[in-house]
C-alpha positions in Angstrom: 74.3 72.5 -5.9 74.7 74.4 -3.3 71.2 75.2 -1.5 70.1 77.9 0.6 66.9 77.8 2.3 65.8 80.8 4.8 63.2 79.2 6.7 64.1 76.1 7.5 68.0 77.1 7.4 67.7 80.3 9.7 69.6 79.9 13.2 69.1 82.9 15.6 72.7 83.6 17.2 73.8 84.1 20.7 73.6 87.5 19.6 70.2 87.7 17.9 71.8 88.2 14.4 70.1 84.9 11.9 72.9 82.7 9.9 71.7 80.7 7.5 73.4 77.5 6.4 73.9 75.7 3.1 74.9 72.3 2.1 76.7 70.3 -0.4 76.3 66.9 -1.9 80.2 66.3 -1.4 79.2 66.7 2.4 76.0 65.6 3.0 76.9 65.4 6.4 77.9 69.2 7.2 76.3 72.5 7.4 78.1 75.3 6.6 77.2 78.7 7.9 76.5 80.7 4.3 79.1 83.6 6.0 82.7 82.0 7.2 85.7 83.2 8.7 89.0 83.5 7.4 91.9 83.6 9.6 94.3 85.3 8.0 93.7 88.8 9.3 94.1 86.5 12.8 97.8 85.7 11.7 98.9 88.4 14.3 100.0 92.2 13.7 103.6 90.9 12.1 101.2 90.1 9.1 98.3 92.4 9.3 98.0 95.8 10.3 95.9 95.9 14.1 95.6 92.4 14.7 96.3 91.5 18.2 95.5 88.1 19.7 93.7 88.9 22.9 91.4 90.6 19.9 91.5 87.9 17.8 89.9 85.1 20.5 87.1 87.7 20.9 86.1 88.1 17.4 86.3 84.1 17.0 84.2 83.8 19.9 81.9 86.4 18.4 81.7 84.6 15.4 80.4 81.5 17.2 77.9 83.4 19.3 76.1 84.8 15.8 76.3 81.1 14.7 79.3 81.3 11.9 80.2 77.5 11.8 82.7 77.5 9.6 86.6 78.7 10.0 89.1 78.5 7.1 92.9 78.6 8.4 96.0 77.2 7.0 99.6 76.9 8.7 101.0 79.6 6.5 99.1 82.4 8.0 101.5 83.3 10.3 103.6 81.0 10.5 101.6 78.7 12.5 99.9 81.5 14.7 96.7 81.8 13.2 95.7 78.0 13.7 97.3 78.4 17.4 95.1 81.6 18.1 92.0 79.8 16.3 92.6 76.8 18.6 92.6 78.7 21.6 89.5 81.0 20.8 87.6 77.7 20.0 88.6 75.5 23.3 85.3 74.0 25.0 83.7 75.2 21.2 85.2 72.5 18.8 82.2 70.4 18.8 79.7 73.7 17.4 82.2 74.3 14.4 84.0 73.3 10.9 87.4 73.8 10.7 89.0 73.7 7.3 93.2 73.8 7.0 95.8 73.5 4.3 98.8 71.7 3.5 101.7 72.2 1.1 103.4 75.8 1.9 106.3 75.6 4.2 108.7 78.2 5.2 111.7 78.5 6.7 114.0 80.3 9.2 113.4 83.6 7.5 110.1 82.7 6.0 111.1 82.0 2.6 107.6 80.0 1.5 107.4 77.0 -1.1 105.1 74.3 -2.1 105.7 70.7 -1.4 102.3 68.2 -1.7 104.8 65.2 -0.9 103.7 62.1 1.1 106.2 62.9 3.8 104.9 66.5 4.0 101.7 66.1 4.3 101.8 63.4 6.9 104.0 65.6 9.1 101.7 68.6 7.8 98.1 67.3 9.9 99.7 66.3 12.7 101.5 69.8 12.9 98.0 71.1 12.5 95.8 69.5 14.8 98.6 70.1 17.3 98.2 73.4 17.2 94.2 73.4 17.3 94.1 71.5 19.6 92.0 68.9 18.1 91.9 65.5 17.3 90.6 66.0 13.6 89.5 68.5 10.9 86.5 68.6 8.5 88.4 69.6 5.4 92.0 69.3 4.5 92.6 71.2 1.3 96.0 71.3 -0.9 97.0 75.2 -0.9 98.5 75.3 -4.2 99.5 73.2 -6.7 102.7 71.8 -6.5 104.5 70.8 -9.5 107.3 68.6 -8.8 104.9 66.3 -6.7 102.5 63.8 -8.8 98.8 64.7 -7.8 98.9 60.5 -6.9 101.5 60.9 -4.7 99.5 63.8 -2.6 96.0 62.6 -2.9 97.1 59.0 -1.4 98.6 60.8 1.2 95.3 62.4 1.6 93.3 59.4 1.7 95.4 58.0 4.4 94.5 60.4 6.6 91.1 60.8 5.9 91.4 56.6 6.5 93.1 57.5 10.1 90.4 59.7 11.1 92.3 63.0 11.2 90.6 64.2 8.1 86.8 64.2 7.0 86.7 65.4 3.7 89.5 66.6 1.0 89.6 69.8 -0.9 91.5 71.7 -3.0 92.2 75.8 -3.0 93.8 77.8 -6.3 93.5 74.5 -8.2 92.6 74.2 -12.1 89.4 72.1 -13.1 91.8 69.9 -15.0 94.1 69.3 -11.8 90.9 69.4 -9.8 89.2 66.6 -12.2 92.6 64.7 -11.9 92.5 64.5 -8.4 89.2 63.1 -8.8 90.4 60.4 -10.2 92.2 59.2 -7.6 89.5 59.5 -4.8 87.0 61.9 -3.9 87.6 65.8 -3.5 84.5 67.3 -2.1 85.3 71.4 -2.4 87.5 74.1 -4.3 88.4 77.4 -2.8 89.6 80.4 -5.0 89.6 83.9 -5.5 86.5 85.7 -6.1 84.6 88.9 -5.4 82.7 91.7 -6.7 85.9 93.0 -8.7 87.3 89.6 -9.2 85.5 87.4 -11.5 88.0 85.6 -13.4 91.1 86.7 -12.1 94.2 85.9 -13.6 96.9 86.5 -10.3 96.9 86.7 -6.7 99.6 88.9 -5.4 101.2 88.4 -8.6 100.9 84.5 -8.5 99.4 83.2 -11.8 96.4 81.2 -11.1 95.8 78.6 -13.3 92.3 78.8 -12.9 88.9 81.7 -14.1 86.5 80.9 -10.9 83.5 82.6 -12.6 83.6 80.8 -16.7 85.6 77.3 -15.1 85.0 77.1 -11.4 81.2 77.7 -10.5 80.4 75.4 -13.5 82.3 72.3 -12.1 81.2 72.6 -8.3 77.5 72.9 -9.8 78.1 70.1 -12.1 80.1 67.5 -9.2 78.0 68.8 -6.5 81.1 70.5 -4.2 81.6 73.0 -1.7 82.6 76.3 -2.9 84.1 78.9 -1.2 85.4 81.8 -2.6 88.2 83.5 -0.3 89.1 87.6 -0.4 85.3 88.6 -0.8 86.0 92.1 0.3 89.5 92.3 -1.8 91.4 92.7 1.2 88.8 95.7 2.4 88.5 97.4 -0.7 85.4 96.8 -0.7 84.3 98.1 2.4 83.3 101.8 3.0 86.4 102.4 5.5 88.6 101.9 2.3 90.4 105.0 1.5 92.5 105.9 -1.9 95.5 106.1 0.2 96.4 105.3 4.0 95.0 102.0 4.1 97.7 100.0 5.7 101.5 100.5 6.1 104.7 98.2 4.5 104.4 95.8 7.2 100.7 94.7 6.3 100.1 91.7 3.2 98.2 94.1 1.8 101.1 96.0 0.7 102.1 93.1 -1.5 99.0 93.2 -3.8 100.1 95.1 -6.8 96.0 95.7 -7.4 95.8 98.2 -4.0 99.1 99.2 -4.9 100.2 99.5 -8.8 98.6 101.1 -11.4 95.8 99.4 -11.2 94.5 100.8 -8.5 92.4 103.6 -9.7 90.2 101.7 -11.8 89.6 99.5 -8.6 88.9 102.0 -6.8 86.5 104.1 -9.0 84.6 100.5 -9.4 84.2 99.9 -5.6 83.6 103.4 -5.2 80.1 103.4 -8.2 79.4 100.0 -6.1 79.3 101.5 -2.6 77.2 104.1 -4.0 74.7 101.7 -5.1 74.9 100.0 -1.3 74.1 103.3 0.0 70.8 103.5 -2.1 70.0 100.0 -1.0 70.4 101.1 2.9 73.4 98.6 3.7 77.1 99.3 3.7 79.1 98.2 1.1 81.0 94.9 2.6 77.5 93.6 3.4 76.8 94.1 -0.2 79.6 92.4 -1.2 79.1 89.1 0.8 75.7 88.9 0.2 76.2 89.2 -3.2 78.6 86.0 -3.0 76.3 83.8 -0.7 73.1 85.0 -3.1 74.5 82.4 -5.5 73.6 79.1 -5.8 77.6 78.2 -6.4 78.8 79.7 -2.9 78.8 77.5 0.0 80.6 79.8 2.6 82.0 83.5 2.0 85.4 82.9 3.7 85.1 86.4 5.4 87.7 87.8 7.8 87.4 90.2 10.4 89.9 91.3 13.2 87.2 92.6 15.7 83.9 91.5 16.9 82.4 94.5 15.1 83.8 93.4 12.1 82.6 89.4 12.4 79.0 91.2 13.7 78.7 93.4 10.0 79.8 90.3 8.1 77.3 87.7 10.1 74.4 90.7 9.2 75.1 90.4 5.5 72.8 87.8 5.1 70.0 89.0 6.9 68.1 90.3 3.7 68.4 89.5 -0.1 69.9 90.8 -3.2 66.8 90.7 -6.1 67.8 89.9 -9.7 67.1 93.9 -10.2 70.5 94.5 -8.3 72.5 91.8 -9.6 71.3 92.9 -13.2 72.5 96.8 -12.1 75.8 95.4 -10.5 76.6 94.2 -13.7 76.1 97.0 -15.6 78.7 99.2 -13.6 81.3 96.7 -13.6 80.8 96.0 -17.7 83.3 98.8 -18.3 86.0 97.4 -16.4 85.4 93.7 -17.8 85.7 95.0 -21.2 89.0 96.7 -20.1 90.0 92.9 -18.3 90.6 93.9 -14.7 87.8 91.6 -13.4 
């Protein structure tokens, strides 16, 4: 239910590159730029490859100037120096922009991760958060993962009492099963879902070799179209494979997160490649390099609220914010799906 309409929606940037903007039943409210940002690659060069800060507040800044309004973080990413960073870059801006965190991953002194959704967590969790964004609330507050040892009753509650303090407009979940989702709905009202999805990623079945318990194309799309929700699909350019600076090797070194995924990594890999290779191919005949294709191929559908794009330099952000500047026609989507029919007949999207 997502709706996207060029005239009326088109904002001319800082910059002179258009944004448009979608909106959702579930937030009537909010507009959300149809490109976002992801913070991750903002998490500081201990986590990705050439990520600096001074960088970082540049290409956030960029991001606002093309009239990107929406920024997904979580406290994870970094260890807390993403949302620090992303609260700096957006000082004097906070009032321009959406800002969507996470709660339930915690780490420790050597940063050994695990989920917790408790009460306790979570209350100590948004105050952590807005701390470090230096803000006095956030538009969406979104469970990370599904944590089994804590009943969903006991974490939305915990979420309703903080949307009830004013810390929190709206509650979402990310990686969560329409079952778990639908459960939570129950309880009180959860107005978007985030999970993986991208050109070579329809109905994945892991993340970095976490089982999701979830297929975003067959399960997800359906429900947010059905309940009227935000979607927004996170790794759109499958961590830059699908880019045309993507090489088969050389990419990024141990140190990057990237060198976790077993799909740029393991055996796999080929077949990825060879797909995002046939796809950039067909970019090239359309005029537009291949990460534009990508996210405009996300934000084409009705689905999509916000591509949760990242980018580590204001060239990056700039490419991304062009990608919906012109239109994929049913012609391409119809030839898209003929090169990747191969590879969902062998499973790998």
């Amino acid at each position: 239910m997502s709706t996207l309409d060029a005239k009326a929606a088109a904002s001319e940037g800082a910059m002179g590159e258009p944004m448009k903007y979608k909106t959702v039943p579930a937030m009537p409210d909010l507009a959300f730029s149809a490109v976002g940002f992801g913070c991750w690659g903002i998490s500081g060069g201990s986590t990705w490859n050439g990520s600096t800060d001074e960088e970082s507040i540049r290409t956030v800044r960029t991001a606002v100037d093309l009239g990107i309004t929406y920024f997904d973080v979580a406290p994870v990413y970094g260890f807390g120096h993403a949302e620090e960073v992303l609260g700096e870059a957006l000082a004097r801006r906070r009032d321009s922009v959406l800002i969507g965190s996470k709660c339930g991953l915690l780490w420790d002194d050597s940063g050994a991760i695990r989920n917790d959704l408790s009460s306790a967590s979570i209350g100590k969790e948004i105050d952590e958060s807005l701390r470090r964004l230096n803000t006095d609330h956030l538009d969406l507050y979104q469970m990370h993962w599904p944590d089994i040892a804590t009943p969903i009753e006991e974490s939305m509650e915990a979420l309703e009492r903080v949307v009830a303090a004013g810390k929190v407009r709206y509650i979402g979940v990310t990686n969560f099963s329409v079952e778990r989702t639908d459960a939570c709905r129950a309880i009180g009202p959860v107005a978007a879902h985030q999970g993986l999805y991208n050109m070579l990623e329809h109905n994945p079945t892991s993340y970095h070799e976490i089982p999701l318990e979830y297929r975003t194309r067959s399960e997800i799309l359906p429900m947010v179209m059905r309940e009227g929700m935000a979607f927004f699909p996170y790794s759109p350019l499958f961590q830059g494979l699908l880019t045309d600076a993507f090489s088969r090797t050389g990419n990024f070194d141990e140190n990057d997160v990237r060198a976790a995924n077993p799909k740029l990594n393991g055996e796999a890999f080929d077949a990825y490649y060879e797909a995002a290779q046939r796809l950039r191919r067909l970019a090239g005949e359309l005029g537009r390099p291949l990460n534009q294709f990508a996210i405009n191929w996300l934000a084409s559908q009705a689905a999509v609220t916000s591509v949760i794009a990242g980018g580590q330099t204001p060239e990056h952000v700039t490419a991304n914010a062009a990608a919906v500047t012109w239109d994929v026609t049913a012609e391409v989507f119809d030839r898209v799906d003929g090169i990747l029919a191969p590879y969902a007949e062998r499973g790998l999207i």
